[in-house]
DSSP file (Angstrom, degrees, kcal/mol; ACC not computed):
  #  RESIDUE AA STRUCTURE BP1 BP2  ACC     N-H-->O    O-->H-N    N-H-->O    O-->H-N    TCO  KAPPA ALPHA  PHI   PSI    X-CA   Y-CA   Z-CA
    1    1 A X              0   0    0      0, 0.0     0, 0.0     0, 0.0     0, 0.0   0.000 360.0 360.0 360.0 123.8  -10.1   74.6  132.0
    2    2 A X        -     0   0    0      1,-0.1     4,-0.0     2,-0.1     3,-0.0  -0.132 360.0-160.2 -20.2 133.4  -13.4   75.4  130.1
    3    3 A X        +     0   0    0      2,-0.1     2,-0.2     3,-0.0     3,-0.1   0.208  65.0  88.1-120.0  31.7  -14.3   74.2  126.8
    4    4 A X  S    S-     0   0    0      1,-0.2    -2,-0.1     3,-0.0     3,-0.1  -0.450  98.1 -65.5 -85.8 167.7  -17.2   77.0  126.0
    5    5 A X        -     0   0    0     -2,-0.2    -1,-0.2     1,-0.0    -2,-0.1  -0.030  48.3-124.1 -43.9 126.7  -16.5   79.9  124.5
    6    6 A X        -     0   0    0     -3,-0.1     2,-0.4     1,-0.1    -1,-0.0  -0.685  46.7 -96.6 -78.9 173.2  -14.3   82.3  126.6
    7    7 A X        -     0   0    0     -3,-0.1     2,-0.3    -2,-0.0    -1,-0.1  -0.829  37.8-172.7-115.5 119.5  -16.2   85.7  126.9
    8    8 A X        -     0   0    0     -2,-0.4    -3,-0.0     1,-0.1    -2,-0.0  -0.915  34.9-115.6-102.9  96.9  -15.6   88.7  124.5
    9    9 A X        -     0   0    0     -2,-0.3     2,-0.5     1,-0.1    -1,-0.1  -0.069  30.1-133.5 -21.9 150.8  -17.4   91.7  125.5
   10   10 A X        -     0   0    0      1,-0.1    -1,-0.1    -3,-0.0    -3,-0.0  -0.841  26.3-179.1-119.9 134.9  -19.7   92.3  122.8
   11   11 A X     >  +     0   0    0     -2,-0.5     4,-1.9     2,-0.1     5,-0.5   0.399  53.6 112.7-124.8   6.0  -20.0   96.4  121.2
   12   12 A X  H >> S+     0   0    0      1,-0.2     4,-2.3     2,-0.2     3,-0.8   0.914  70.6  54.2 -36.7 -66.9  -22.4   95.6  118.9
   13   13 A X  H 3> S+     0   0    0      1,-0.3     4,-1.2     2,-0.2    -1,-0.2   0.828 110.5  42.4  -8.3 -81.4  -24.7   97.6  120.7
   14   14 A X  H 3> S+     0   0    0      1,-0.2     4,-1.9     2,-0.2    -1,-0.3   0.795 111.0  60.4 -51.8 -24.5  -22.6  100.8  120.7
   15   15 A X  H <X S+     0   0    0     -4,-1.9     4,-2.0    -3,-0.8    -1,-0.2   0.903 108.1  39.0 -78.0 -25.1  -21.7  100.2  117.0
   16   16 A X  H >< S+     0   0    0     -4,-2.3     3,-2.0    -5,-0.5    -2,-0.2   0.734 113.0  57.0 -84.2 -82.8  -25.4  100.2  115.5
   17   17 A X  H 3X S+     0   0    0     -4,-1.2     4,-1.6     1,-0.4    -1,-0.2   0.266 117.1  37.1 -91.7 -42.6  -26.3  103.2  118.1
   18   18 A X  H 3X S+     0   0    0     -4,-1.9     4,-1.7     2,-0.2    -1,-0.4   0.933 117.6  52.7 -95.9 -48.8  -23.1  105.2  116.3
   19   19 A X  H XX S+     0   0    0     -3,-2.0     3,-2.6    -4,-2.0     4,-1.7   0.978 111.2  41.5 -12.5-103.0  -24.0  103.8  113.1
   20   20 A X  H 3> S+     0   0    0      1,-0.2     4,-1.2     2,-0.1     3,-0.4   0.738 110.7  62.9 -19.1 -54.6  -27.5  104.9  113.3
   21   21 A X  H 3X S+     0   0    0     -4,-1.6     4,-1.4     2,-0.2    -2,-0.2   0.725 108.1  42.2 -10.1 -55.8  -26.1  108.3  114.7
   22   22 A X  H << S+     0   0    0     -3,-2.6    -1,-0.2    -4,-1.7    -2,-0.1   0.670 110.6  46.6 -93.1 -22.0  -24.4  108.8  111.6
   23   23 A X  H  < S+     0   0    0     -4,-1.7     3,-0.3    -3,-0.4    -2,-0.2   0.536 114.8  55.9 -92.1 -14.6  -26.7  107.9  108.8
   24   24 A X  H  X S+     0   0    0     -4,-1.2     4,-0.8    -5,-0.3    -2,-0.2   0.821 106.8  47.2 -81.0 -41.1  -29.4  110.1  110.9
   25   25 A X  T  < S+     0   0    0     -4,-1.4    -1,-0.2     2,-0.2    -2,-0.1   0.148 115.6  44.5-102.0  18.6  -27.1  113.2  110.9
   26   26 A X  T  > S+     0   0    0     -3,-0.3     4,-0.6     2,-0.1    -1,-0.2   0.097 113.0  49.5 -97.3   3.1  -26.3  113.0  106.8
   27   27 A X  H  > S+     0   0    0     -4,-0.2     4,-1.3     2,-0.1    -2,-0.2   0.744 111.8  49.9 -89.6 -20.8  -29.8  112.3  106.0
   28   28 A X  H  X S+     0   0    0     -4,-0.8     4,-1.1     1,-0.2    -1,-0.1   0.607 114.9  46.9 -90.8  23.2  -30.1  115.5  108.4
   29   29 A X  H  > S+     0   0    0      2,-0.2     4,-2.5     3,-0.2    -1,-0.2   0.781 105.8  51.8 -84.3 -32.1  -27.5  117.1  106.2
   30   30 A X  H  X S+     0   0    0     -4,-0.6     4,-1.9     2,-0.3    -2,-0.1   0.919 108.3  55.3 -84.2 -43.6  -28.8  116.4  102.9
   31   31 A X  H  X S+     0   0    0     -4,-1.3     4,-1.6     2,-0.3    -2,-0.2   0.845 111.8  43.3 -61.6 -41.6  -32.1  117.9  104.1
   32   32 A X  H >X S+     0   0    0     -4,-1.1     4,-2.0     2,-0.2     3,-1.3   0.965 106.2  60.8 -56.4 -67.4  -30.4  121.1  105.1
   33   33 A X  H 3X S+     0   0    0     -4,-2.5     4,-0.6     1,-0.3    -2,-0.3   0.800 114.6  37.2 -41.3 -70.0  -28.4  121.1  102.0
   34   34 A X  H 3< S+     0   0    0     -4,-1.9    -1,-0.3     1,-0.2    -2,-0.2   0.523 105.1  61.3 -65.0 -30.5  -31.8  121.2  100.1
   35   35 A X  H <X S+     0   0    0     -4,-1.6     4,-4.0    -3,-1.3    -1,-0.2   0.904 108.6  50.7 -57.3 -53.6  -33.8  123.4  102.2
   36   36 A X  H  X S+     0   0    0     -4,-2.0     4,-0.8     1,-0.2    -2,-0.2   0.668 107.7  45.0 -61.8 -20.0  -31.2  126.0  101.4
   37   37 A X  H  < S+     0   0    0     -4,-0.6    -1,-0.2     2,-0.2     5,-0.2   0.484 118.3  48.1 -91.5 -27.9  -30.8  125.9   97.4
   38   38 A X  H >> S+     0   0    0      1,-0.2     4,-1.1     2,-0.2     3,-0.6   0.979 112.3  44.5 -81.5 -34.8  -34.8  125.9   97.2
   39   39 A X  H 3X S+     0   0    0     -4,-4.0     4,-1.2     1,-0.3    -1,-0.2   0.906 119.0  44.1 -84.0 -26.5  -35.1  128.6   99.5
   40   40 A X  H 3< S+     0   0    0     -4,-0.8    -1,-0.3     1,-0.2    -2,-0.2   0.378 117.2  54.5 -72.6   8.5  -31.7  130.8   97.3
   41   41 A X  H <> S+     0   0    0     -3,-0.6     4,-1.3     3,-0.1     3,-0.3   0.793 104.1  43.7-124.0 -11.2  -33.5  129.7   94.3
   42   42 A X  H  < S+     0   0    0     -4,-1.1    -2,-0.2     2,-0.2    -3,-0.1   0.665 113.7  56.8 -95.4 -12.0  -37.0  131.0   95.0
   43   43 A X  T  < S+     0   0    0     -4,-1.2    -1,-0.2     2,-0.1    -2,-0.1   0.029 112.5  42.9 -79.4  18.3  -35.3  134.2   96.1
   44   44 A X  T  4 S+     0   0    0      2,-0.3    -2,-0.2    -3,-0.3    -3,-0.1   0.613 124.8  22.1-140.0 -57.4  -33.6  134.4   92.8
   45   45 A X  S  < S-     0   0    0     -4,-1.3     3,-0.4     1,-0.5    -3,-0.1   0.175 108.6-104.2-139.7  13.8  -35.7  133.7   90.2
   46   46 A X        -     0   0    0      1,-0.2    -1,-0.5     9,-0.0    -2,-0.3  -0.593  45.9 -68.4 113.9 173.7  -39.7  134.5   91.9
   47   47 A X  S    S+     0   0    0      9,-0.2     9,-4.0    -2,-0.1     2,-0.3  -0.637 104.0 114.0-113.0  47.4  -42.6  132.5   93.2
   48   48 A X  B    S-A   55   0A   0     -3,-0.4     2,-0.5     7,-0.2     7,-0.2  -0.977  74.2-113.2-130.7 131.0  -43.0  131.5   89.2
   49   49 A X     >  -     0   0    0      5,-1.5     4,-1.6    -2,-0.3    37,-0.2  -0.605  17.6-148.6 -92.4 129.9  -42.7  128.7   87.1
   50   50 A X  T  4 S+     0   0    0     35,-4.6    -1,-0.1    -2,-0.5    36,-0.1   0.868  96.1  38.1 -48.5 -38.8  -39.7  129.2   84.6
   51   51 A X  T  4 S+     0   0    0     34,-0.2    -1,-0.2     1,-0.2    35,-0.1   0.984 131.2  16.4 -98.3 -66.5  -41.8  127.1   81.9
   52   52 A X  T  4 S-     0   0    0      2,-0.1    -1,-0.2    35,-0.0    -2,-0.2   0.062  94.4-127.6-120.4   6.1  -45.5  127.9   82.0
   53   53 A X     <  +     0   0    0     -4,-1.6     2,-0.5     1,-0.2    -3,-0.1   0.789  48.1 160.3  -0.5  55.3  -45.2  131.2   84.0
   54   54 A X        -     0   0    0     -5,-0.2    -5,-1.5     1,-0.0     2,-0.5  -0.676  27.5-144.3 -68.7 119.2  -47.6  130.3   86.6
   55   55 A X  B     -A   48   0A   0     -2,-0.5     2,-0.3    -7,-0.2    -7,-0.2  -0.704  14.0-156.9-119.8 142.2  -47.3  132.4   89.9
   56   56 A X        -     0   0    0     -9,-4.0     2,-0.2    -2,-0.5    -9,-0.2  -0.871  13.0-161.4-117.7 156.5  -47.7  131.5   93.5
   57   57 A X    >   -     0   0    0     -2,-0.3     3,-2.0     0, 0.0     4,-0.3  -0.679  47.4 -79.5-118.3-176.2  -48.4  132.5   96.6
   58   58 A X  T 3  S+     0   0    0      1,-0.2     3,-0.4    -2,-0.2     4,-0.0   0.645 124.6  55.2 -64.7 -24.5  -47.9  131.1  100.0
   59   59 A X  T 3  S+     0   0    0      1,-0.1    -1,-0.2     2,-0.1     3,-0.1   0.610 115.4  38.4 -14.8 -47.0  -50.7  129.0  100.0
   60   60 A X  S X> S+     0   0    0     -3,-2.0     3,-1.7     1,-0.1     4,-1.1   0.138  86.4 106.7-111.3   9.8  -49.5  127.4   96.8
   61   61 A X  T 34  +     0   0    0     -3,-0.4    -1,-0.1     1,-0.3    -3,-0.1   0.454  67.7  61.3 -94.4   1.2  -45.8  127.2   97.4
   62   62 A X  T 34 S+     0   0    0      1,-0.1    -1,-0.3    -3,-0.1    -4,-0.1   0.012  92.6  73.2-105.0  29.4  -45.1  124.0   98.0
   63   63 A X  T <4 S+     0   0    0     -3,-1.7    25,-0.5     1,-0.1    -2,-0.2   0.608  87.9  74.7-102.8 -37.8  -46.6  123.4   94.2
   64   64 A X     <  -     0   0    0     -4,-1.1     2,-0.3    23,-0.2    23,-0.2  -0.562  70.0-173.9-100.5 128.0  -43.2  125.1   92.7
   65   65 A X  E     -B   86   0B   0     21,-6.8    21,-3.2    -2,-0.1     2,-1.0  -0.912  29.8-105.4-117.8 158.0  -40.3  122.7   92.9
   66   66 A X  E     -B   85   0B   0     -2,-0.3    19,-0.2    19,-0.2    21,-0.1  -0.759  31.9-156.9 -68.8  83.5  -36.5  123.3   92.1
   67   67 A X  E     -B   84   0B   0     17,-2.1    17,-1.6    -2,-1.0     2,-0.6  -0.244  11.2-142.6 -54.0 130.0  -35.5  121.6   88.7
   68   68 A X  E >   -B   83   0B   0     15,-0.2     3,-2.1     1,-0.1    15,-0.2  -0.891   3.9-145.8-106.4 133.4  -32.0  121.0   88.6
   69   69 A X  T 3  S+     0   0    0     13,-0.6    -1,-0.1    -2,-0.6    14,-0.1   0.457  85.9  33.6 -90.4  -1.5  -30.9  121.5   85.6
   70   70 A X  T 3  S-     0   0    0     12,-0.3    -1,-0.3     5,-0.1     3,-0.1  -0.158 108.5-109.1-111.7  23.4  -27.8  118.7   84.9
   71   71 A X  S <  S+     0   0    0     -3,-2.1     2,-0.8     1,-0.2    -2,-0.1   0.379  85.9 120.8  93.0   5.9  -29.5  116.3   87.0
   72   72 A X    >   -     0   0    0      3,-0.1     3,-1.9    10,-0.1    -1,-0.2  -0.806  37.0-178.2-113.8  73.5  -27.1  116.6   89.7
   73   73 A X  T 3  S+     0   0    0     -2,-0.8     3,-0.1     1,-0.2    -1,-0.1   0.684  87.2  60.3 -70.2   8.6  -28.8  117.8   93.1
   74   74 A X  T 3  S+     0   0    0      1,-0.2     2,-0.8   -41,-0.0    -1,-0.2   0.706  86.2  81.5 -96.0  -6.6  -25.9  117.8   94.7
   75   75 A X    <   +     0   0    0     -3,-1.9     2,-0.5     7,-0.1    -1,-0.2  -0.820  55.2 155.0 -96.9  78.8  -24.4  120.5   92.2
   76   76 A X        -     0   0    0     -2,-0.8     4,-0.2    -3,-0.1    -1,-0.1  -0.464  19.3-175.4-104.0  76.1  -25.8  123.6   93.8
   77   77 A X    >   -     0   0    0     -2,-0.5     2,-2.4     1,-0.2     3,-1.7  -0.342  32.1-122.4 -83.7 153.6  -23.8  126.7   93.0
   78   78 A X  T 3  S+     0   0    0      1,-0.4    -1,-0.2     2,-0.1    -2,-0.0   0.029 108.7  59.4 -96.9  43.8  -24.9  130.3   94.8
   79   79 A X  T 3  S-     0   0    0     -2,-2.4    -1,-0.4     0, 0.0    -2,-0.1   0.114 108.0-135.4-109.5  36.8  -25.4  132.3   91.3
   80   80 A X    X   +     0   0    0     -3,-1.7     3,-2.1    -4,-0.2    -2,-0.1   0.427  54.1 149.9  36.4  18.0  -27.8  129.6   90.8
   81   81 A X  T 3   +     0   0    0      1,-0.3   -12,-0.1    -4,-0.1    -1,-0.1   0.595  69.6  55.7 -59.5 -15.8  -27.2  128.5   87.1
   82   82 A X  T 3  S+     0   0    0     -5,-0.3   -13,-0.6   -14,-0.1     2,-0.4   0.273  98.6  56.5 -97.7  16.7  -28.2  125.1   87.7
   83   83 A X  E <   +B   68   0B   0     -3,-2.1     2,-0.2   -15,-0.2   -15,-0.2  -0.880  54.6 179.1-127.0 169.3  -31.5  125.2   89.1
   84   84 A X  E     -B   67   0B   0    -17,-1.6   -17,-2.1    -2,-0.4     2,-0.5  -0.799  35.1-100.6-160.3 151.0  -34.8  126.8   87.7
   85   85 A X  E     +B   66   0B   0    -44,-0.2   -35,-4.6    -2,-0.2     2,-0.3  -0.393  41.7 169.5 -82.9 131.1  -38.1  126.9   89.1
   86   86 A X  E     -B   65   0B   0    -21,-3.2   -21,-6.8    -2,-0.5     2,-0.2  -0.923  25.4-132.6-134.3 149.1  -40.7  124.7   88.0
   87   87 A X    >>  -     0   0    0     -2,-0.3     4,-2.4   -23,-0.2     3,-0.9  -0.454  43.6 -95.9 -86.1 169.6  -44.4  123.7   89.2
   88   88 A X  T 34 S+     0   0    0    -25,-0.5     4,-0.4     1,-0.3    -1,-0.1   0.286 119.5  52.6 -66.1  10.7  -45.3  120.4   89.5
   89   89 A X  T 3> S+     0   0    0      2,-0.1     4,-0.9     3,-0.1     3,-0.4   0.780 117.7  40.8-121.3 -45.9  -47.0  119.8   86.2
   90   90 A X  H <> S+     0   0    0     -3,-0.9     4,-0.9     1,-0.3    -2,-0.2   0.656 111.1  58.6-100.4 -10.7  -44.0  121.2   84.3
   91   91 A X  H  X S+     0   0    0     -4,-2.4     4,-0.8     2,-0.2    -1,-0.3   0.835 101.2  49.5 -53.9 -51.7  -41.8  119.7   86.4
   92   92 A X  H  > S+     0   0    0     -4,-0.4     4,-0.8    -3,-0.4    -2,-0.2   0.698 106.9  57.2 -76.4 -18.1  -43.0  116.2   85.7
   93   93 A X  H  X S+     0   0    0     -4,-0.9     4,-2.8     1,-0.2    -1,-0.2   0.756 100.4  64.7 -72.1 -33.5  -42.8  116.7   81.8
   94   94 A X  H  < S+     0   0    0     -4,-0.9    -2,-0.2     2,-0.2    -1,-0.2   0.904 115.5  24.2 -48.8 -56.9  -39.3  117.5   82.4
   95   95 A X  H >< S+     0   0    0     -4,-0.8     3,-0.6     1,-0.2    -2,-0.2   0.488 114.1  60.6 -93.7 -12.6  -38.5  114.4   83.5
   96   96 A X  H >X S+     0   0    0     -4,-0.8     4,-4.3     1,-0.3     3,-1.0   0.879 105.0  57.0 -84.8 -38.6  -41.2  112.5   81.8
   97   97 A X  T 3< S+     0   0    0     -4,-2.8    -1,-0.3     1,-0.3     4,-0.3   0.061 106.3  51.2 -70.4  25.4  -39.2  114.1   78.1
   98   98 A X  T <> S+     0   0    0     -3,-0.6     4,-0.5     3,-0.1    -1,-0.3   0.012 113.2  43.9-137.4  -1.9  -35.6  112.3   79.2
   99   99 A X  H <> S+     0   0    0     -3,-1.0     4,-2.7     3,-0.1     5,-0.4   0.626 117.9  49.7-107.4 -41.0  -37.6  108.8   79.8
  100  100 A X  H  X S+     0   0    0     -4,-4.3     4,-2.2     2,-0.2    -3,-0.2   0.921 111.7  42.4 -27.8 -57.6  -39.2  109.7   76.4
  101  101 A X  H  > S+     0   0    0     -4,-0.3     4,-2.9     1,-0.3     3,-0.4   0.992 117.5  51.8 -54.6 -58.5  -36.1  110.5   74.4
  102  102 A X  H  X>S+     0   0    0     -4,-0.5     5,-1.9     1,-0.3     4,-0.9   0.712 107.5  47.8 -51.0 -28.3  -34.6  107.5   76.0
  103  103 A X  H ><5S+     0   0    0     -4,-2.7     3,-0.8     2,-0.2    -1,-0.3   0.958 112.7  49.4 -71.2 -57.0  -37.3  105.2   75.2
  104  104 A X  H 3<5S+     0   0    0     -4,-2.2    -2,-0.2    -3,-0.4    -3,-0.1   0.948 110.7  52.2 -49.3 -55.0  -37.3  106.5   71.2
  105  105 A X  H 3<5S-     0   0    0     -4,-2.9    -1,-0.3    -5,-0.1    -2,-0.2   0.817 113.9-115.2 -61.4 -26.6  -33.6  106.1   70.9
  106  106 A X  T <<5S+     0   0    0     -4,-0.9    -3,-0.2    -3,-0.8    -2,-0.1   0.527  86.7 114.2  96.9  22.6  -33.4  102.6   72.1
  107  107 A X      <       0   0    0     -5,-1.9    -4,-0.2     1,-0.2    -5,-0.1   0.543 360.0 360.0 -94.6  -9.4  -31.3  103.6   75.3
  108  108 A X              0   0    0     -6,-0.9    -1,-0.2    -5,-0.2    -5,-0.1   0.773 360.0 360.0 -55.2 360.0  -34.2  102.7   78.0
């Protein structure tokens, strides 16, 4: 009788591979998920920024981004009440006023 280790088949292998597998296909989910409310939401409200009404064209379209508007990108509903479209400059003020507020109230 032995006194090494008896031999267990190892799956590690297989386990990351499915693993990997699985975080690869919801990261490609989420990406799909996102393509599709920016693309319902620029067919809904323009190639225009809600805020500064700045207009694009195809050239310029990856300057206008889809604000959501409870903070929630996972809350996309198809009449689109939670999104509106904002360029990147009004976009970042958006987010730059909720670390303001927070900062003024004492909430940071």
């Amino acid at each position: 009788m032995s006194r090494g280790r008896s031999f267990v088949p190892s799956h590690r292998g297989a386990d990351k591979k499915r693993a990997a597998r699985t975080v690869r296909e919801a990261l490609d989910a989420v990406a799909a998920r996102r393509r599709g409310y920016r693309e319902r939401s620029l067919a809904m409200y323009g190639w225009i920024c809600a805020r500064c009404a700045r207009e694009f064209d195809a050239a310029t379209l990856h300057l206008l981004t889809v604000h959501h508007r409870d903070g929630n990108h996972d809350y996309n509903p198809a009449d689109g009440s939670n999104w509106e479209n904002l360029c990147v400059d009004c976009h970042e003020a958006e987010h730059s006023k909720e670390i303001l507020a927070d900062y003024l109230s004492g909430d940071e």
